[in-house]
C-alpha angles and dihedrals in degrees: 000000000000117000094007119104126232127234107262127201123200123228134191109221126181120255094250096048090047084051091057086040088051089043095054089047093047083052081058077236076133142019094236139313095288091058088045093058096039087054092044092049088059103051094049094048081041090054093048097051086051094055095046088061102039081057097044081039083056090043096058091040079057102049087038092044087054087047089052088042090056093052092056100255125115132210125167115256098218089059089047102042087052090039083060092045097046093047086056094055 
């Protein structure tokens, strides 16, 4: 994407919450503000993703765990729905 520009957005921030932001850029945690909310922006839409399909992942240990059940055989919900989880990471 050399030479072409990205969309940019503008946000209004408070003056406490820019001084972090300025704090953490100052750290060279990060390369400038842009680069802080961009960063921020992906973990969030990362985290949420992730959610989503530990919750759709629990859904399907619920509905698999019911099946078991009506076969006679028992597992803890909790173990299969982690063991699913785990396997994903």
């Amino acid at each position: 994407m050399l030479g072409m520009s990205k969309p940019s957005i503008n946000v209004r921030l408070s003056p406490a919450l820019l001084n972090d932001i300025d704090k953490l850029v100052k750290s060279g945690e990060y390369i400038n503000r842009s680069d802080f909310v961009t960063r921020a922006i992906i973990e969030l839409v990362q985290r949420d993703g992730m959610q989503k399909f530990i919750q759709e992942e629990i859904k399907k240990a619920l509905k698999e765990e019911k099946e078991f059940i009506s076969r006679g055989l028992t597992l803890s919900l909790n173990s299969f729905a982690f063991c699913r989880v785990i396997a994903f990471i």
